[in-house]
DRENDO-1510 file (C-alpha; in Angstrom, 1 decimal, always signed):
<recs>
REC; n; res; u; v; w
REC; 1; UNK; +13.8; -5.4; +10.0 .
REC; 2; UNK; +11.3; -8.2; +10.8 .
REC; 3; UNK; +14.3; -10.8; +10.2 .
REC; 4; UNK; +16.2; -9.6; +12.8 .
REC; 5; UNK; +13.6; -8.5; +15.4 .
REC; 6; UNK; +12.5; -12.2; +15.3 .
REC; 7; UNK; +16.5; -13.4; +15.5 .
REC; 8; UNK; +16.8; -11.2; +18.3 .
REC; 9; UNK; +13.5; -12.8; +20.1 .
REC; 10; UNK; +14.5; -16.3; +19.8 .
REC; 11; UNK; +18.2; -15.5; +21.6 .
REC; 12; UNK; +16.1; -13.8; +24.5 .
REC; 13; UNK; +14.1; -16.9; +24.2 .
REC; 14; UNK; +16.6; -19.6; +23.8 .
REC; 15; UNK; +18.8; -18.0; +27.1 .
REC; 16; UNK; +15.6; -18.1; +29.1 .
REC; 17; UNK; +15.4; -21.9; +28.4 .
REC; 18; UNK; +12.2; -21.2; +26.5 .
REC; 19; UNK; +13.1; -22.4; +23.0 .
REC; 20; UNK; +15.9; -24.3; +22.0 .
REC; 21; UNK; +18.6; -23.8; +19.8 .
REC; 22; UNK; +18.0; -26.2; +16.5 .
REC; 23; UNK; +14.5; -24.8; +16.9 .
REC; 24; UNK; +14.9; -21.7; +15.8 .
REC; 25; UNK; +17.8; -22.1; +13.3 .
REC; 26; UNK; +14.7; -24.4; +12.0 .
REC; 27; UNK; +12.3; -21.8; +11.8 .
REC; 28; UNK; +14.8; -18.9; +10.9 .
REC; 29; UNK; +15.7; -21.2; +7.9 .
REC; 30; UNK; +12.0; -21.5; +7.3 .
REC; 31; UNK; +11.4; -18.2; +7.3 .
REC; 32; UNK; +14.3; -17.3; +5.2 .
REC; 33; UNK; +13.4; -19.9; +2.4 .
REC; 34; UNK; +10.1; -18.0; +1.8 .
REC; 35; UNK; +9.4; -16.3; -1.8 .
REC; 36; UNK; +8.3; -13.3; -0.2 .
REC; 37; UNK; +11.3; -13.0; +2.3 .
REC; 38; UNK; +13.5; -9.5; +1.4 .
REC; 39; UNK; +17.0; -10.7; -0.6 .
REC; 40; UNK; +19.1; -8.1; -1.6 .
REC; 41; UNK; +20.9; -10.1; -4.4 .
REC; 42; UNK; +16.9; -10.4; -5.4 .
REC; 43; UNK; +16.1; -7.0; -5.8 .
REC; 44; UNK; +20.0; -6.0; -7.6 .
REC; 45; UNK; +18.9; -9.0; -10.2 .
REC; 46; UNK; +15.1; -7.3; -10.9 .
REC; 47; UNK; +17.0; -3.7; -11.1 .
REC; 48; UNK; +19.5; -4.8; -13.8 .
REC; 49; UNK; +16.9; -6.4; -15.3 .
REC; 50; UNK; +15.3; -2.8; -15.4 .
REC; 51; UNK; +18.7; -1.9; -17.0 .
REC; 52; UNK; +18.8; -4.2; -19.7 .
REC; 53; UNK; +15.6; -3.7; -20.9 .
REC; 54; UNK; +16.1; +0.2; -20.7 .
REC; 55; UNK; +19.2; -0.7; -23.2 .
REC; 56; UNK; +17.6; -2.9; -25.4 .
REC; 57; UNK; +14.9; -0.7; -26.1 .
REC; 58; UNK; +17.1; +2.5; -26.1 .
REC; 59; UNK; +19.0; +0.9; -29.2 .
REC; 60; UNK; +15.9; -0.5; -30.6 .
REC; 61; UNK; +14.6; +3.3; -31.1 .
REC; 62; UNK; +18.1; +4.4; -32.2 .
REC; 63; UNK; +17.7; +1.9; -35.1 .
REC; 64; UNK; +13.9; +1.9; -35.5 .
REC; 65; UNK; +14.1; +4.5; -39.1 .
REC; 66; UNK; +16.2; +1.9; -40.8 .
REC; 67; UNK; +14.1; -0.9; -40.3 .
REC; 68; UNK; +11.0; -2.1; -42.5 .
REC; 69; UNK; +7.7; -2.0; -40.4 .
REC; 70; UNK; +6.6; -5.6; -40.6 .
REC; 71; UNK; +10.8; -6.2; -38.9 .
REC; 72; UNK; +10.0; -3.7; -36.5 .
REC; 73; UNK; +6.7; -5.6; -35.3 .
REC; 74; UNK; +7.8; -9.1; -35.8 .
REC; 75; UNK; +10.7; -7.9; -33.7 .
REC; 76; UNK; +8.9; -6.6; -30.8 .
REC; 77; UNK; +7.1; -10.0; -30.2 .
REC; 78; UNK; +10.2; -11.9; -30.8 .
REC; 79; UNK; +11.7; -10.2; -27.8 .
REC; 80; UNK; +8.3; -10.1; -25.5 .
REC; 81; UNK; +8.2; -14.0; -26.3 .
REC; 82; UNK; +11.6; -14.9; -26.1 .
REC; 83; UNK; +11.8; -13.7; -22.5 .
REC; 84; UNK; +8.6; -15.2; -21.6 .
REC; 85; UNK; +9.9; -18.9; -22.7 .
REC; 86; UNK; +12.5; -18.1; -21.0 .
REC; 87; UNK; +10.8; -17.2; -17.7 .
REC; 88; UNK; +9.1; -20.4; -18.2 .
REC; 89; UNK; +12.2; -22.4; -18.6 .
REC; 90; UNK; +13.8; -20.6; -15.7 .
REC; 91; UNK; +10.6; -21.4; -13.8 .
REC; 92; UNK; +10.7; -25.2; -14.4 .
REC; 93; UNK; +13.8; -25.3; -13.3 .
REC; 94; UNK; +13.7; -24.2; -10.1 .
REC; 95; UNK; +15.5; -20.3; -10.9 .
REC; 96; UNK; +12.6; -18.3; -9.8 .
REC; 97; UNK; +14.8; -14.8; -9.3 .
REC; 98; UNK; +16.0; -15.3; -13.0 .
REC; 99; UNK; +12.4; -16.2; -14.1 .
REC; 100; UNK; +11.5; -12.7; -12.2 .
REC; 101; UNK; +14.0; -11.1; -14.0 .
REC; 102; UNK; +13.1; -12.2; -17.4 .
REC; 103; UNK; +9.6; -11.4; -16.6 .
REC; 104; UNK; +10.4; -7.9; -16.0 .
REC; 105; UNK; +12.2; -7.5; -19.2 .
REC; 106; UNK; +9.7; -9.3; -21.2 .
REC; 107; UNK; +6.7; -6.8; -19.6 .
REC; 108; UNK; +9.0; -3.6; -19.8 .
REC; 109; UNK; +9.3; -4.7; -23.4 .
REC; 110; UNK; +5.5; -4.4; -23.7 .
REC; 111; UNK; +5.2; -1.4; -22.3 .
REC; 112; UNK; +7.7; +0.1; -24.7 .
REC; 113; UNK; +6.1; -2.0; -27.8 .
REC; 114; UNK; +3.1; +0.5; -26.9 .
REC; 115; UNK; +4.6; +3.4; -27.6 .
REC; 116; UNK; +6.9; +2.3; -30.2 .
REC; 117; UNK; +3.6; +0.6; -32.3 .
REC; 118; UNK; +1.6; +3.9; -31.3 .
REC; 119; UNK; +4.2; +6.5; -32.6 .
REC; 120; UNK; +4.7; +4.1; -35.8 .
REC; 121; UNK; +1.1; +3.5; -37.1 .
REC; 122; UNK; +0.1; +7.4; -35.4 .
REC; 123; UNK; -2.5; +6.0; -33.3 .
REC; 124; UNK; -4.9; +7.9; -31.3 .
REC; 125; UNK; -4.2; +7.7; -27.6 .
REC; 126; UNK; -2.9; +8.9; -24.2 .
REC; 127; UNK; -0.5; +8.1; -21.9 .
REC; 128; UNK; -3.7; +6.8; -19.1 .
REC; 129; UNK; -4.7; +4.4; -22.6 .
REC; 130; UNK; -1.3; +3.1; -22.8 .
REC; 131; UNK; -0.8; +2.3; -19.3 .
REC; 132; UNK; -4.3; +0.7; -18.8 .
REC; 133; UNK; -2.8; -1.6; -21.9 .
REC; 134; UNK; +0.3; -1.9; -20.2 .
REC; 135; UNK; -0.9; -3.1; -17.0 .
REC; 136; UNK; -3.3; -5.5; -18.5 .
REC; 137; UNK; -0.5; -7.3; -19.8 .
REC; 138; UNK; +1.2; -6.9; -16.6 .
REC; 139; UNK; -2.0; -8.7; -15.3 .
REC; 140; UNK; -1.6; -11.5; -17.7 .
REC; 141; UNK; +1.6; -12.6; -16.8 .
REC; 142; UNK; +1.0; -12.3; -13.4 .
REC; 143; UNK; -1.5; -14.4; -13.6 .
REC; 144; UNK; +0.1; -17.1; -15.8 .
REC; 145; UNK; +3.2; -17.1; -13.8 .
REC; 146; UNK; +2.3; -16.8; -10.4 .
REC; 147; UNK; +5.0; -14.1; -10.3 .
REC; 148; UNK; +5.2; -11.9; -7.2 .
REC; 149; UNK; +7.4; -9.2; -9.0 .
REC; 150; UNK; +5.2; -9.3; -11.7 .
REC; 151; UNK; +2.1; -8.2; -9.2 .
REC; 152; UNK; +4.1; -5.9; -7.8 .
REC; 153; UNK; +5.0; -4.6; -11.0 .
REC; 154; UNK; +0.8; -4.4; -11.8 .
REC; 155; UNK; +0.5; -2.3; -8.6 .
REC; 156; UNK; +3.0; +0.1; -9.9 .
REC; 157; UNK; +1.4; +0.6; -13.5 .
REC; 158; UNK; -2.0; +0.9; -12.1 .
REC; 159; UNK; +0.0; +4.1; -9.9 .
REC; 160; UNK; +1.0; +5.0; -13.7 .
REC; 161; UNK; -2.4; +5.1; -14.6 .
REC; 162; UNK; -3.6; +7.0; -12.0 .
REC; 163; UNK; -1.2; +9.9; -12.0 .
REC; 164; UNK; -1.7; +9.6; -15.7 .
REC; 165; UNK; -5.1; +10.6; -15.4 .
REC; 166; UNK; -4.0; +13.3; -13.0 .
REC; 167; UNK; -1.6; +15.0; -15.2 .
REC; 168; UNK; -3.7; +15.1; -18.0 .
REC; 169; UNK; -6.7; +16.4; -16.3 .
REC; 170; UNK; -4.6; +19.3; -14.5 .
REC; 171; UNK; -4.5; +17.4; -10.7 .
REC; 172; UNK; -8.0; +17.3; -10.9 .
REC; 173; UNK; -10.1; +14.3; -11.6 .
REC; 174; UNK; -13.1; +14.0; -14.1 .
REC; 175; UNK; -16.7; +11.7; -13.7 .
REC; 176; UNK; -16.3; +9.4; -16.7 .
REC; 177; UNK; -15.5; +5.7; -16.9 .
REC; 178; UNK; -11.6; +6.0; -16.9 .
REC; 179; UNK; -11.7; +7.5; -13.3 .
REC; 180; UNK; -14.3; +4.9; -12.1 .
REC; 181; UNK; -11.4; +1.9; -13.4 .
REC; 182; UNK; -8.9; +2.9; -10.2 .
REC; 183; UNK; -10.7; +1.1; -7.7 .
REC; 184; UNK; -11.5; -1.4; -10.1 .
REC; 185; UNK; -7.8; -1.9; -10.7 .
REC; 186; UNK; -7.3; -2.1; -7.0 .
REC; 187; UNK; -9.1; -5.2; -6.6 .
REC; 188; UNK; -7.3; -6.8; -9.8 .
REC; 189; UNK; -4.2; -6.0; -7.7 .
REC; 190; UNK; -5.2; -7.3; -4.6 .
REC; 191; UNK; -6.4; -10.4; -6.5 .
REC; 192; UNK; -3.3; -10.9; -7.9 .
REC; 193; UNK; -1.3; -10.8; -4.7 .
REC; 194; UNK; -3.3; -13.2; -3.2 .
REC; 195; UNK; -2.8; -15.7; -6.4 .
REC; 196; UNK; +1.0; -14.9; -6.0 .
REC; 197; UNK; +1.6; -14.5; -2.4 .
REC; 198; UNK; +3.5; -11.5; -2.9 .
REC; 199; UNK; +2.3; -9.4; +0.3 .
REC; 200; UNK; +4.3; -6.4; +0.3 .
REC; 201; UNK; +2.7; -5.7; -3.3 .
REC; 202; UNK; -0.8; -5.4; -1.6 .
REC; 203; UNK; +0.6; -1.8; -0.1 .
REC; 204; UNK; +0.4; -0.4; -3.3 .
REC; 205; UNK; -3.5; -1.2; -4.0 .
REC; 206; UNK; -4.6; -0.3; -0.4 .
REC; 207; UNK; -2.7; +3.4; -0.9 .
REC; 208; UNK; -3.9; +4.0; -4.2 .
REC; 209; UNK; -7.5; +3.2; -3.2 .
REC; 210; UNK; -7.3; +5.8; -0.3 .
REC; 211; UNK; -5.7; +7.9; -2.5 .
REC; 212; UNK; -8.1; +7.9; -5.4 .
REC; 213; UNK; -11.1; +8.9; -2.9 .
REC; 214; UNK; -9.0; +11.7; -1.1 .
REC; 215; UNK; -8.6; +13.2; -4.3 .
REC; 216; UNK; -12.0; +12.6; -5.0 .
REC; 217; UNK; -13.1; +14.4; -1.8 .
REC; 218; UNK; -10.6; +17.4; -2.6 .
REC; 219; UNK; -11.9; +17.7; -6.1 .
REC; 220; UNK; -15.2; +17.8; -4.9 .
REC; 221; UNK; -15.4; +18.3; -1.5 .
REC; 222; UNK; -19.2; +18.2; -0.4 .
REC; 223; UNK; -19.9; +17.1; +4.1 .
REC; 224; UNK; -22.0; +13.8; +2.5 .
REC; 225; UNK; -19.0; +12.7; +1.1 .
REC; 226; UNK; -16.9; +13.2; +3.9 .
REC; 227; UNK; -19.5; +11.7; +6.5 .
REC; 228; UNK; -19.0; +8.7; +3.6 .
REC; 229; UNK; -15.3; +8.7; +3.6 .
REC; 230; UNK; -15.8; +8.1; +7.7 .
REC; 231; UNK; -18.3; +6.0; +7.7 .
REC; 232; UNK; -16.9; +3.2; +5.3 .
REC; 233; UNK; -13.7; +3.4; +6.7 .
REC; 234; UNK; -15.0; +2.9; +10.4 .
REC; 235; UNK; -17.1; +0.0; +9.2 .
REC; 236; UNK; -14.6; -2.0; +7.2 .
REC; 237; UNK; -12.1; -1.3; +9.9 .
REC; 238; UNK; -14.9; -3.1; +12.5 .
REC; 239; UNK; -14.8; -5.3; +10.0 .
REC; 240; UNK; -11.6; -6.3; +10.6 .
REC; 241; UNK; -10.6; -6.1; +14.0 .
REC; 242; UNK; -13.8; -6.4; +15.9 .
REC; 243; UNK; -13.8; -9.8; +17.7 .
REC; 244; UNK; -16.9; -12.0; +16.1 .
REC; 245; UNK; -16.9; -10.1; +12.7 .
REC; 246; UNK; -16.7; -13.1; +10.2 .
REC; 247; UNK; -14.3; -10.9; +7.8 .
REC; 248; UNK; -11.8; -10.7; +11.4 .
REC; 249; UNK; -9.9; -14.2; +10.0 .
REC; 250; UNK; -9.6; -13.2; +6.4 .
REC; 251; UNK; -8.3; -9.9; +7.6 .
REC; 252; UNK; -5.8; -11.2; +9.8 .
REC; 253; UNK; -4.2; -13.6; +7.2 .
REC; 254; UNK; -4.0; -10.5; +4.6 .
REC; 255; UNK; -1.9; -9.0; +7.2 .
REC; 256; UNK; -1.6; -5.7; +8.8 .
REC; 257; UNK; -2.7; -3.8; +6.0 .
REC; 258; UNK; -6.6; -4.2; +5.9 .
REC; 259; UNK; -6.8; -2.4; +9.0 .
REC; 260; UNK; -4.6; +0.2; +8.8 .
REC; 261; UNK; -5.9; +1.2; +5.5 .
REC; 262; UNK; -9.4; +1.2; +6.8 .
REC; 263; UNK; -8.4; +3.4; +10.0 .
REC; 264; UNK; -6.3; +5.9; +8.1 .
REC; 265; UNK; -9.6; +6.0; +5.5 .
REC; 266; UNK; -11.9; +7.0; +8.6 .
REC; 267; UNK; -9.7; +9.2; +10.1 .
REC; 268; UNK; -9.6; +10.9; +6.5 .
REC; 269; UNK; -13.5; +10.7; +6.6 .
REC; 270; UNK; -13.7; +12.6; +10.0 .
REC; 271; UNK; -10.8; +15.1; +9.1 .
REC; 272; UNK; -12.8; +16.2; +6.0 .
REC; 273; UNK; -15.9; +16.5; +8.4 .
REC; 274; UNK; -14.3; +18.5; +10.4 .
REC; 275; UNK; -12.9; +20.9; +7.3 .
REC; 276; UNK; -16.7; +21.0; +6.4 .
REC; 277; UNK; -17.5; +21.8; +10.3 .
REC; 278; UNK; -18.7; +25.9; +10.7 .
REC; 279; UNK; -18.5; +26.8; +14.1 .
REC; 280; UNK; -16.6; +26.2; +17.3 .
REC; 281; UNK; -19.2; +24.0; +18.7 .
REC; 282; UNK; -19.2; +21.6; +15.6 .
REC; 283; UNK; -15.8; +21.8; +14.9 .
REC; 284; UNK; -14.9; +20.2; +18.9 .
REC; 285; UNK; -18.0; +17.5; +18.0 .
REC; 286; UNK; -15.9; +16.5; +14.7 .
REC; 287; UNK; -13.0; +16.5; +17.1 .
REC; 288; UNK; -14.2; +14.5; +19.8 .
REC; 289; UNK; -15.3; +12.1; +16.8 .
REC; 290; UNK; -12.0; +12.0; +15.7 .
REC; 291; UNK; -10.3; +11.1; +19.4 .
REC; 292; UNK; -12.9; +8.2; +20.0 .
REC; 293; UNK; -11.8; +6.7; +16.6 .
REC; 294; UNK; -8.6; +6.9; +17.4 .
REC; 295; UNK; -9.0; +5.7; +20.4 .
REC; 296; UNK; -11.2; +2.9; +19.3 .
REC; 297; UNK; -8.5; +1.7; +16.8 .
REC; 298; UNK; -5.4; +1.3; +19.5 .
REC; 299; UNK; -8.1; -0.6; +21.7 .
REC; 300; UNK; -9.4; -2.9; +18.7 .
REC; 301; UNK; -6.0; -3.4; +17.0 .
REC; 302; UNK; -3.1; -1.7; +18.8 .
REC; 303; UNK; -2.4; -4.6; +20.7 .
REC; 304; UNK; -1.5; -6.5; +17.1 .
REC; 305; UNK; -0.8; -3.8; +14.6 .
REC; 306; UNK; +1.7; -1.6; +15.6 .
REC; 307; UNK; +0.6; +0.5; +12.2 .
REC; 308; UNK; -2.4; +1.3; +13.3 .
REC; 309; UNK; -1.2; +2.2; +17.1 .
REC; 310; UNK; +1.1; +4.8; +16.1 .
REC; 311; UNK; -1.3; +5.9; +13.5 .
REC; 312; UNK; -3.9; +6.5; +16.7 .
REC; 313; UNK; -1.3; +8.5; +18.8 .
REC; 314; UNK; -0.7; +10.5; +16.2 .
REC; 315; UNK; -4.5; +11.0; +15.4 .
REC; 316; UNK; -5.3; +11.6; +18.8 .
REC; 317; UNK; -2.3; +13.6; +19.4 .
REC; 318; UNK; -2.6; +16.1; +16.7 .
REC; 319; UNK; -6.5; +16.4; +17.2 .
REC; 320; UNK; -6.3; +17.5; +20.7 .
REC; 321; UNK; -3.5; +20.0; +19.6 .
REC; 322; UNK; -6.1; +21.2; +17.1 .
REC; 323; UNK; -9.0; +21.3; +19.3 .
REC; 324; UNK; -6.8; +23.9; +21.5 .
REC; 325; UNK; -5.2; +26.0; +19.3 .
REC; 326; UNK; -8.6; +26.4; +17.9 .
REC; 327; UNK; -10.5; +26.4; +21.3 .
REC; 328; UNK; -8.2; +28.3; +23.5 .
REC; 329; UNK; -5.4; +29.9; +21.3 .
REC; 330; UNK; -8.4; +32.9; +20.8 .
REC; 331; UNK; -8.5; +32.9; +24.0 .
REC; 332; UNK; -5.1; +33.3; +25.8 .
REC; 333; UNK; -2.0; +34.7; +24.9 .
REC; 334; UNK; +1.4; +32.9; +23.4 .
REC; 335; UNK; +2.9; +31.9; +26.7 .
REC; 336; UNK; -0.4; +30.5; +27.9 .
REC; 337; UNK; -1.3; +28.8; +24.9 .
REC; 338; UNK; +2.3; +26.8; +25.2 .
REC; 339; UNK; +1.6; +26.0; +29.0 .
REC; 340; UNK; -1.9; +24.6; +27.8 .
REC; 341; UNK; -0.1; +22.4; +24.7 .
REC; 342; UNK; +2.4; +21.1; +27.2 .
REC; 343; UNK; +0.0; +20.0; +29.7 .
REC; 344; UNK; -2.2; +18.3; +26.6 .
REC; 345; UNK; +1.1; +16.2; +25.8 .
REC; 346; UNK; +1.7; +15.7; +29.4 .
REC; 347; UNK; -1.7; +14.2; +29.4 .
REC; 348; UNK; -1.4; +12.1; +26.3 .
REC; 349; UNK; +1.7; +11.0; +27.7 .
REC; 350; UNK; -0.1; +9.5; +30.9 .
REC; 351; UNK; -2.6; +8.4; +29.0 .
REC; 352; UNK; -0.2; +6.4; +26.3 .
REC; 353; UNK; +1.4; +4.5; +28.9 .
REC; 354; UNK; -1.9; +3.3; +30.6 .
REC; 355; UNK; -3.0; +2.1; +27.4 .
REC; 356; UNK; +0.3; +0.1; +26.7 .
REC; 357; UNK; +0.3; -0.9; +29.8 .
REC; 358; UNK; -3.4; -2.4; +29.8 .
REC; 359; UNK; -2.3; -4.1; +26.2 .
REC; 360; UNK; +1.1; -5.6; +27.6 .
REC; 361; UNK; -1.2; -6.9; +30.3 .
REC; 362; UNK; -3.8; -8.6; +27.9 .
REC; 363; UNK; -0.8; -9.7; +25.9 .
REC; 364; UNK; +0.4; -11.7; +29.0 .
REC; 365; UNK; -2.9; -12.9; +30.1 .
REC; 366; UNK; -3.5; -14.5; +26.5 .
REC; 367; UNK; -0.1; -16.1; +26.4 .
REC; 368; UNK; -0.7; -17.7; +30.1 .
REC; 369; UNK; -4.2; -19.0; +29.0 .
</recs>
């Protein structure tokens, strides 16, 4: 999608005489010789990669009863090792898909060794143990390797764990130390993706963070957590996009995803307020709360983050719905309370274009500077 927004841009460009031609084949092949850039033959080599391993081990357990226990083990590492060499082999020599691929198998390996090693010696154990194992050595090769798909593989087993925990506590979530390790394993991810430049990965950290605290709020939902959930997400997203805060660069070269993250956590945070609000009056004062954050995100970062815009008309949009259904759909009857909702959107409409219109202008103001 990016790909070809950006081809489309520099054709607009080059038939206004703004950019030439061998300049942006140059930077379309520059772009398209990135690790991170989307491949499809890419992604079909890590899936049948998925495949194999799926086989291998599938035939391993159809066979494990006839083989001796030390074979069984010594067979394991064999395989984990043998496509770990050969990731490094494949690495060296410039094959960095393959490498990927053999990665893959060598951690899906692993994961299965787990369970295989568990059920054969009858140890003690979960499925939230085994994936915390799992994704530590997920972790290790990462980190060895470098390896994008291996981070993104990381973010996806520390999802494992997390819905782990959930399905063996009944959806709800307990106060000991294995709850706690989520965020924790959010910043290992997030770590990771840094070392490996594998951006998209990052998604997967930001969400389950966000996650992990709405379920925390919903399991025990109290208004000084919520008034928490608001106020951290309104400061790091200042963080981020206010103009002189000294975490503004690092935030920016992450990408869009610190400060979307951030604004969907404090519009979360004011939501729940607003669950906790009793009354009329202090329900529209959550409200009004929750349109001047939303407001305050497209001015601070709708400009740049096109996320985070949408995200604020939707916010905005839905909250003055809310405020009257709640406020006036006592009041009036059905007919009435449609004339009021269409006169709302007519109004967010109005107001919609005069903020992309004000943006568009600062756009073209910074570009003639």
């Amino acid at each position: 999608m990016y790909r070809a927004r950006l081809e489309r841009d520099f054709k607009l460009w080059m038939d206004k005489g703004l950019l030439r031609e061998d300049a942006a084949r140059a930077m379309l092949a520059e772009y398209d010789g990135r690790e991170s850039t989307f491949r499809a033959g890419r992604v079909l080599l890590i899936l049948a990669a998925l495949l194999l391993s799926a086989s291998i081990l599938l035939l391993v357990a159809a066979n494990w009863g006839a083989l001796p226990r030390l074979a069984r083990v010594a067979g394991i590492v064999a395989l984990i090792w043998a496509f770990h060499f050969a990731a490094a082999w494949l690495q060296r020599a410039g094959r960095s898909a393959l490498a990927a691929a053999a990665l893959v198998l060598g951690v899906a390996t692993f994961g299965a060794s787990i369970a295989l090693v568990g059920q054969m010696y009858h140890l003690s154990g979960d499925a939230a143990d085994a994936a915390l194992l799992w994704f530590a050595g997920a972790c290790l090769s990462a980190l060895t390797f470098r390896s994008a798909a291996m981070a993104t593989v990381a973010g996806g087993l520390a999802w494992f764990y997390f819905i782990s925990l959930l399905t063996e506590d009944g959806f709800g979530l307990s106060f000991d130390w294995r709850t706690w390790l989520v965020p924790v394993l959010c910043v290992v991810v997030v770590v990771q993706v840094r070392l490996a430049d594998a951006g998209r990965a990052r998604h997967l950290a930001y969400l389950l963070l966000v996650s992990w605290l709405a379920w925390r709020y919903v399991d025990h939902p109290s208004l000084a957590f919520a008034g928490g959930l608001a106020a951290a997400g309104l400061v790091a997203f200042l963080a981020a996009t206010l103009p002189g805060s000294p975490l503004r660069q690092l935030a920016i070269e992450a990408g869009s995803a610190p400060a979307f993250y951030s604004f969907a956590l404090a519009l979360l945070g004011f939501t729940a307020l607003q669950y906790q609000a009793v009354g009329v009056p202090t329900e529209v004062a959550t409200g009004a709360g929750t349109l001047l954050v939303a407001l305050l995100g497209i001015a601070l970062a709708g400009a740049q983050n096109g996320a985070v815009r949408y995200l604020g008309y939707l916010a905005f949009a839905g909250e003055l719905l809310y405020l009257a259904f709640e406020t006036l759909g006592t009041m009036i009857g059905t007919s009435g309370f449609f004339l009021i909702s269409g006169l709302v959107v007519a109004g967010i409409a109005w107001l919609v274009i005069r903020i992309e219109g004000h943006m568009a202008q600062t756009r073209r103001t910074e570009v003639s500077q």
